[in-house]
Structure formats: structure tokens, C-alpha cells
C-alpha positions, 0 to 999 in steps of 0.5 A: 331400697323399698318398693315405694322409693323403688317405684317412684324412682322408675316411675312404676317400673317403666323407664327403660322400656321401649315405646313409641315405635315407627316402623319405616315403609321398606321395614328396615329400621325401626325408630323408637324412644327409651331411656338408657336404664330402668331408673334414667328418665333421660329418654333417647330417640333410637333405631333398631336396623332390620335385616336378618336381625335386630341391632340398635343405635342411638340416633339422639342422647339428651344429654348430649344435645344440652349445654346445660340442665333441660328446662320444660316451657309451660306449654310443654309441661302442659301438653305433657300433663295432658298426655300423662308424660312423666319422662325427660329427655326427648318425650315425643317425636315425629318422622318423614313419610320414608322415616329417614328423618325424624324431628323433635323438641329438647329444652324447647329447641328443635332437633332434626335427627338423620335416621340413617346418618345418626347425626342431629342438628338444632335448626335456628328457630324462634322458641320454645318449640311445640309439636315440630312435624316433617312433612312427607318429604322431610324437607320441612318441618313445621313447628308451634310457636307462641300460639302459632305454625310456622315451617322451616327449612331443613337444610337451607334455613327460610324459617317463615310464619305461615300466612292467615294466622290472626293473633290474640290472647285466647287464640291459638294455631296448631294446638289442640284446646283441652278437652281434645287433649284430656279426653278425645285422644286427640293431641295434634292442631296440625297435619301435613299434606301429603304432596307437602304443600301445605297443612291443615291447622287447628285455630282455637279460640278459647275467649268463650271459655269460662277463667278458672285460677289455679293458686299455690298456697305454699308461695303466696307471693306467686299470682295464680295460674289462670286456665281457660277450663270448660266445666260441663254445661259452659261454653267449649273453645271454638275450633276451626280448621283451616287449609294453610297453604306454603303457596297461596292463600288461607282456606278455611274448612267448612262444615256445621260447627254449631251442630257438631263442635267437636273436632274428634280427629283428623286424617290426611293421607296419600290414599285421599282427600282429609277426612274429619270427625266432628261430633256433637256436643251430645256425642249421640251423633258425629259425621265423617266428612271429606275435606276438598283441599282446594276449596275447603268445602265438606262431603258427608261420607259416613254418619254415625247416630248412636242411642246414648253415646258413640265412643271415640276410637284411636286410629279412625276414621281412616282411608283403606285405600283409595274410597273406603273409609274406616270407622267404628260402630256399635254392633252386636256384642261389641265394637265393630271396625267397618270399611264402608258397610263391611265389617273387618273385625268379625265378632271381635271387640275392636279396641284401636286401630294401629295401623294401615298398609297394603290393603290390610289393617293392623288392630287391636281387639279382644274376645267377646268372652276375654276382656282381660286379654287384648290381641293383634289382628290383620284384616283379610278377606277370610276374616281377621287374622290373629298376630299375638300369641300367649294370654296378655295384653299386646299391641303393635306397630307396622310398616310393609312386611315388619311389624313390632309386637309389644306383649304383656303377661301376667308370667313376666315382668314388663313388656317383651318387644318382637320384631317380625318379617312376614310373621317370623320373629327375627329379633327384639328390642332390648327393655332396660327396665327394672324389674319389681322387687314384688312378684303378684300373683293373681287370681281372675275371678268372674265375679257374681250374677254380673261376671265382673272381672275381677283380680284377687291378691293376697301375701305372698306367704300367706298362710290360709286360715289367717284372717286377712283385712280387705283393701279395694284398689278400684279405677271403676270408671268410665273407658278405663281398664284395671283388671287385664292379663299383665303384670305391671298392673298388679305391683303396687296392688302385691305390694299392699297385698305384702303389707298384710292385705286381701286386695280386690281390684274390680272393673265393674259396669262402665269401665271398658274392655267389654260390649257396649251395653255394659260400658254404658250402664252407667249412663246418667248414673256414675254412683250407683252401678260403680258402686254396686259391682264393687261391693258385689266382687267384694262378695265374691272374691269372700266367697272365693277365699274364706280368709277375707275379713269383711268387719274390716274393709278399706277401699283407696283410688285416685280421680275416679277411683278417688271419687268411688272411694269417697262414695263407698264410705258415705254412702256405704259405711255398713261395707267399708270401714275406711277410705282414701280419696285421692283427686276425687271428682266430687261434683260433676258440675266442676269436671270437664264438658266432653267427659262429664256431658257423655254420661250426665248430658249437660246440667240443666237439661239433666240436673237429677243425673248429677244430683244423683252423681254428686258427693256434695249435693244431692243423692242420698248423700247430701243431707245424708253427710250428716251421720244418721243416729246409730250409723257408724262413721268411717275413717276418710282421707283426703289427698289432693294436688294443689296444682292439679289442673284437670281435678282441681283441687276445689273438688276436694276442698268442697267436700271437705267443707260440707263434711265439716258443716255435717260435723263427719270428721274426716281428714285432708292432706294438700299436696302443694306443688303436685299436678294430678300425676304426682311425678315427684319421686318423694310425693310418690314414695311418701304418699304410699307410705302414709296411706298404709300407716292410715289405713292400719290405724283405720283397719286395727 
């Protein structure tokens, strides 16, 4: 089988894999989700007992569970869209605090799993089900249904709406409104409380938000979708947060929602009150506050005042023990984690925080000097203590004295997952994934004044003194990383590299992985530095290997990477000689408001920033996309998903139009059906085939 049908069908090579672990708080079971082979997206919920060793059962089999085929409700196909989810079978589960139970949602029906047991029952709810959540005890699980929260009773039914819920078409309790879910990392509407006697709720309110219509061309019969989608400048869902007691009536959370309109994240523990981060809606400024629970009354405990924007974190705020909340702020050289006024990350580069227990945090950093790679810390009163060993990319999860370590190298494929006790391996969990028929290997280059990090892949039996035609495989933006020390990334850039390719993939200024400053060079331009580091890396990697043939230069990505693929042949047509632009951003007025308003601020108040940033007005571009007398013009495709919800397909069609209007050929391809994943196995396949076949035609 070809490596196009290959990845596809292991969507990357990543089913099969183990992910999504808990770690019990005595350290004696494992849970955790994987499909039972490396082409199988049946995903199955398991545990891994921990004892002088590891040994694995499955607790839960799709397969099983359902009469008949699984059936997807929009709801979930949209919270799965929102969380890049390609699998099937149970995606997405949630554990009592002891996690002795375990709950989740399968063709919309709940399932109560007994972690210790192994038995699974489907409690008689109304449905489809969203999000179903234990509380502490694991009595109750709370679950969303029709835009509502209600709770059940494990063991003696009482199913109940919780009261204080208003109901209407653009409200919603319990979920979390898109751009929470997009772009803050956020994609919980709800959060037991910790004695179990009630929950704090999201209520979303999305009348405000200007109705977009997504169409199927390929059935005309079939009316458009229509979205609640707030493009930047426009009016955001309006959220609040209410205290819905099992017992007693509604309280809701106060706080200034007209200065700070975000809800960024929510924390409820048994080591104190909830504690919120809200920011505002220029994202320089945010509080963490601590939420009574009797009155729904707010304290501030930490505020946060950044000079161009604060970046959000996953993991805080959180409290370390009893009245010491966690947060992340901008320090000297990189992104510190601080409890209180003390800073427990020393000089590293915070990247998230995984998790908190006995006084100690778990966490994820790099090195000031090594981007590429990311390791496991635990705070200490010496400093932070590193867990990981090896060059790569590892994260963690833990509980007690166990964690699990999930490790990445550019020396193998896939992910190795180690069990540890008091830091000593006793076991692994097993990966059932495939591994590629393609073996990269990688050259990580410093590139140019900027030591741009920078990958560099050629054929695997190239012969030097072969002249070698360029692909640029770029993501390039913002809070995204492509060049790091695991394997898994650099596959599909091999197997172009096999093709007859020199791939070059750079992180230029604004991806993230490194300090600050350079995450935020690109703040009120999202063309002109991209771009600038590209074409230097470019350089660089030429002068790192004579064979790279710079007369014929192909540059290809998707979203943003679609968007800088588009930019550097118009704009750039003395560089790159062909482009595939897949879902590009191309007008920043029709991307979303927490993403877009972070680097561009708001349209009016900022309209040069997205003059300057736009591939349809503005810029050099826009009366340059008439092509200027002897300038050549480069061969571009066009590639977009009709069904796409995030990138919506006008962005490409936009283009398309004033490319026509500028008479620049060009060349468009609809994907009818395709969301911005591309899940489909056969899209998948046959979109990597015709991009080669356009760019060897392009690149001759």
C-alpha cells in the first residue's frame, strides 16, 4: 500500500497509539484510550493495573457496546471538529476523583464504566449526550443535553434537569461557545464541585453573534447550515457563569463581563474556592479571581497586564495547595510558572502544566537555547527537577507516587509511554500503531541572523551532486510548532523528500516554542515576518547543501500554512515558483475574534494591520494581484473544504475571485463534503497525490 492510502488510513500513523491518561491518586491503575490496531479507529477505553508491573485490560469495546453502526450527533461531530478529533469509538472520557469510575458518550448514549470491575452499563437518559462528567464521588454524572445540564444517578436512576436553566435558541448550558473551544484551549461548559453539591455552569448566549451559512453545493436540495461565527471586529457569544446547586437555588458568578469577556479557563478543586480567568477582549489584560460559592461573589487574586498580548496556558491558573495560585507570566527570556510571587519553572520556558499533587507540580518546559525539544519537570524547593531523559519531545501524566511519561524521538517512530513509581520505570504501555513505510531523516539547522530553527530533508538515496528541486512544508504561524525533535512530524515531509524533493520546514517569528519576543514579532503583521524568515531558512538550508536548486522553488501548507503559501507566491514570485494554498486565511476580517484580535486588534481600530495582512485587499498585494509588466506569474492551487467551519471556504473563493478580476491564473479545487480536517481517508490519499503530480508539472 502507498504511503498516501497508508497515512490516511492511520490517520498519520497515530491510531493505535495510547493517549488521554489518568493516573488514579493511589497510583494503581492507569486509565486511558487506544484503538485496538494501528488502522482501527474503534477507540476503547482501558486500564493499565500498577503494581511491580504493568498489565493492561480493556474496560470498554465500541464494538460491544453498540447494536449496530455508531452514529455521531452534530454536536458531537462539532465538539470533535473543534478538538481535531479524527477517531471513533469512545473519543473522550471523564473519571471520578479516586477514578474508580469512569463516564462517556457512544452513539450519543452514556456509559458508566466500573474501572475496577471492568463492567459498563448505559444509564436510561434522555440524548444525544454531551461531555457526561462524574462527580467527586462518582455517585453522579452530570451530563449536556439539548443545550442543557442535567445529572443522574448512577446506581438508582433520578435523571433531573438541574433547576435555573432558561431555554431558547441561542442559548446553551454546559458547552463551550467557539471560540473558547477554537482557540483558548477551553472545551468544558461545566465543573463539579468538589463535595459534589453542585456544578458551575457555562450559560452561552449566542443571539449577539452575527449568522453565517455554511452550503453544500454537491446537494442543492440540502438548506445551508447556519453558524453563530464571530469574525473579528463583531460582537462575541455572551457568557456566564452560574452556581447550579443539586439542593438549592441558582446562583450566578459575578464579575465585569463588559471589561474582561472572555472566560479563559475555570478551576474547582479540593485545595479551595473556583478560581476564574477572565481576559479581555484586547487579551493585554486578565484577572484570576476566586469565585464564593455560597454567594457567587468574586475576589481578585492575581492580575496580569501584558504590553501586546498575554498568552494563554493549559493547566493554570491553579491552586498549590490551600492559597497559592498558579499562573504564567512573561519573564526574562521565556514564560515563567509562578505561585504567588515566586517563580517554580527557574529559567526554563514554561509550555503547560500537567498536573498538581502533594505540594509539587508536573510540567512541561523547554530550554532557553533548545526549542525543538520539550521535557518534564517537577517543581522542588531546589528548583525544577527534570523527569524526561533523551532528546525529543515528551509530556506527562500523574497521580501520587506514578506518573506516565509519553516520549518522542527523532531515533523512532511514534511515542514510547513508561510507567514510573518514585521515578523508577516499572513497565510500558503497549502502542498499537503502524509504523511508516517512510524512515526521515532530519537534518536541524540554525538558520540565518535569526537562528531560525529549521528541518532540512532530502531522498533517502540522494546522491550529492544531484540538483534537487525545493518544497517549503511551512505551518508558520502563530502558537504552532513544526520543527521539534520527533519523528512523527517529519513522515509526510520524507515522503515528499522521496518524491525527488529538498523539503525545508521552518518555524519563523511568531510560532512558539521560544521566549516571548519572538512569539510576538508578528504582532500587527502576519505577512511580512512570516514571510521573511521563510525565505531566509531557504537560504540557509542552500547554504547548508549545495544541491538545493533555488530556479525551482515550491512552497505548500494548509490554514496558515495555506495563507503563507499563497502570500509567498504573490507576493514573492522572484523566490517561489509554485504554490499550494490549502484552507488559507486570506482576509482577516472573516477569521475569528479571540485568534485574529490578539495580532491585528479589532478592524477599526487597526485597519492598516489588516490591510497589511490581507491577500485580497491591501498591502502590496492588492493592486499588485495584477501582475506587474515583466513579473513572472507563478503557478497556485487552491484547495478548500466546502464544509469547513473554521476556515470557511469564502476565504478561498474570495481570492479566487480577485485573482480572476486581476486576470492571475490560477487554479481552484472544491473539496465538497471536507470539514478543515480532511478526515476522509480517500480525500486524504488523493489530495497528496495531486499536489505532487501539480507541483511536478509546476517545478519541470
Amino acid at each position: 500500500m502507498s504511503f498516501p492510502r497508508r497515512s490516511a488510513a492511520t490517520q498519520r500513523f497515530t491510531l493505535g497509539a495510547p493517549r488521554n491518561f489518568v493516573v488514579s491518586p493511589d497510583g494503581s491503575r492507569v486509565v486511558f484510550l487506544r484503538s485496538p490496531a494501528g488502522s482501527d479507529r474503534a477507540t476503547m477505553l482501558w486500564v493499565a493495573d500498577v503494581a511491580d508491573r504493568v498489565s493492561e485490560r480493556v474496560v470498554a469495546d465500541p464494538r460491544e457496546l453498540l447494536a449496530g453502526a455508531e452514529e455521531v450527533s452534530a454536536a458531537e461531530r462539532t465538539r470533535r471538529e473543534r478538538s481535531r478529533e479524527g477517531a471513533a469509538g469512545i473519543v473522550a472520557f471523564a473519571t471520578d476523583r479516586e477514578v474508580m469510575r469512569a463516564a462517556f458518550a457512544l452513539s450519543g448514549r452514556l456509559h458508566v464504566a466500573d474501572l475496577t470491575a471492568g463492567r459498563t452499563h448505559a444509564p436510561a437518559v434522555p440524548g444525544p449526550v454531551a461531555d457526561p462528567r462524574p462527580d467527586p464521588t462518582g455517585r453522579q454524572i452530570a451530563y449536556v443535553v439539548d443545550g442543557a445540564v442535567r445529572v443522574v444517578d448512577v446506581d438508582g436512576g433520578g435523571d433531573r434537569e438541574l433547576p435555573g436553566q432558561d431555554h431558547g435558541p441561542d442559548i446553551t448550558w454546559g458547552l463551550a461557545e467557539f471560540v473558547a473551544a477554537e482557540e483558548m484551549g477551553r472545551h468544558r461548559g461545566f465543573w463539579w464541585a468538589p463535595d459534589s453539591s453542585g456544578l458551575l455552569v457555562a450559560r452561552v448566549d449566542t443571539a449577539p453573534v452575527p449568522r453565517w451559512h455554511i452550503a453544500d453545493p454537491a446537494n442543492p436540495a440540502r438548506p445551508p447550515t447556519e453558524i453563530a461565527y464571530p469574525a473579528a471586529g463583531t460582537t462575541n457569544a455572551g457568557v456566564r457563569l452560574h452556581l447550579l446547586r443539586l439542593d438549592g437555588d441558582p446562583v450566578e458568578v459575578s464579575w465585569d463581563h463588559v471589561e474582561y469577556e472572555y472566560l479563559a479557563a475555570v478551576h474547582w478543586s479540593g485545595h479551595g474556592p473556583p478560581l476564574l480567568h477572565v481576559q479581555a477582549r484586547d487579551q493585554r489584560r486578565s484577572l484570576v479571581l476566586e469565585v464564593d460559592p455560597v454567594r457567587g461573589a468574586t475576589t481578585e487574586r492575581l492580575r496580569i497586564a501584558e504590553p501586546i498580548w498575554e498568552d494563554l496556558v493549559d493547566g493554570v491558573p491553579a491552586w498549590l495547595g490551600t492559597d497559592r495560585p498558579l499562573s504564567a507570566r512573561s519573564g526574562p527570556g521565556g514564560r515563567q510558572l509562578m505561585a504567588g510571587g515566586d517563580v517554580l519553572s527557574g529559567c526554563l520556558h514554561l509550555r503547560a502544566v500537567l498536573g498538581i499533587a502533594e505540594g509539587r507540580v508536573l510540567f512541561s518546559a523547554s530550554e532557553p537555547d533548545s526549542p525543538t525539544e520539550v521535557h518534564v519537570y517537577r517543581s522542588s524547593p531546589e528548583g525544577p527537577v527534570r523527569l524526561s531523559s533523551g532528546p525529543g519531545v515528551h509530556t506527562a501524566a500523574g497521580a501520587g507516587s506514578v506518573t506516565v511519561l509519553v516520549s518522542a524521538g527523532l531515533e523512532y517512530a511514534g511515542r514510547r509511554v513508561a510507567v514510573l513509581r518514585d521515578g523508577m520505570t516499572v513497565g510500558q504501555i503497549a502502542s498499537y500503531a503502524e509504523h511508516p513505510p517512510v524512515r526521515p531523516v532530519v537534518r536541524m539547522l540554525a538558520a540565518g541572523t535569526r537562528r531560525i530553527r529549521t528541518a532540512l530533508l532530502l531522498p533517502t538515496h540522494h546522491r550529492p551532486g544531484t540538483r534537487l528541486p525545493v518544497l517549503l512544508d511551512p505551518y508558520g504561524g502563530p502558537h504552532a510548532q513544526r520543527v521539534l525533535c520527533a519523528r512523527n512530524g517529519f513522515n509526510e515531509p520524507q515522503w515528499w523528500a522521496d518524491q525527488g524533493f529538498a523539503v525545508v520546514v521552518a518555524d519563523g517569528r511568531g510560532t512558539s516554542g521560544r521566549d516571548p519576543d519572538w512569539e510576538r514579532a508578528v504582532h500587527g503583521d502576519l505577512a511580512g515576518p512570516v514571510l521573511e524568515d521563510q525565505i531566509e531558512a531557504l537560504h540557509a538550508a542552500a547554504a547548508h547543501c549545495a544541491d538545493l536548486d533555488l530556479q525551482r522553488v515550491g512552497i505548500r501548507g494548509w490554514s496558515f500554512g495555506g495563507f503563507l503559501a499563497a502570500l509567498a507566491v504573490l507576493r514573492r514570485p522572484d523566490v517561489f515558483h509554485a504554490g499550494i494554498a490549502g484552507a488559507p486565511v486570506t482576509d482577516w476580517t472573516l477569521y475569528d475574534t479571540h485568534y485574529t484580535e490578539r495580532y491585528l486588534g479589532t478592524p477599526s481600530e487597526n485597519p492598516d494591520a489588516y490591510t497589511r495582512s490581507s491577500l485580497v485587499t491591501g498591502g502590496v498585494l492588492a493592486p499588485d494581484l495584477h501582475p506587474r509588466p515583466g513579473e513572472p506569474v507563478r503557478p497556485l492551487l487552491l484547495v478548500h473544504g466546502l464544509a469547513d467551519d473554521n476556515v470557511v471556504a469564502a476565504h478561498t473563493l474570495q481570492l479566487s475571485a480577485a485573482l480572476l478580476a486581476a486576470g492571475r491564473p490560477h487554479q481552484v479545487l472544491p473539496l465538497s463534503g471536507v470539514t478543515h480536517m480532511t478526515p476522509q481517508e480517500v480525500v486524504a490519499e488523493n489530495l497528496l497525490l495531486l499536489q505532487l503530480d501539480f507541483l511536478r508539472k509546476s517545478l519541470h
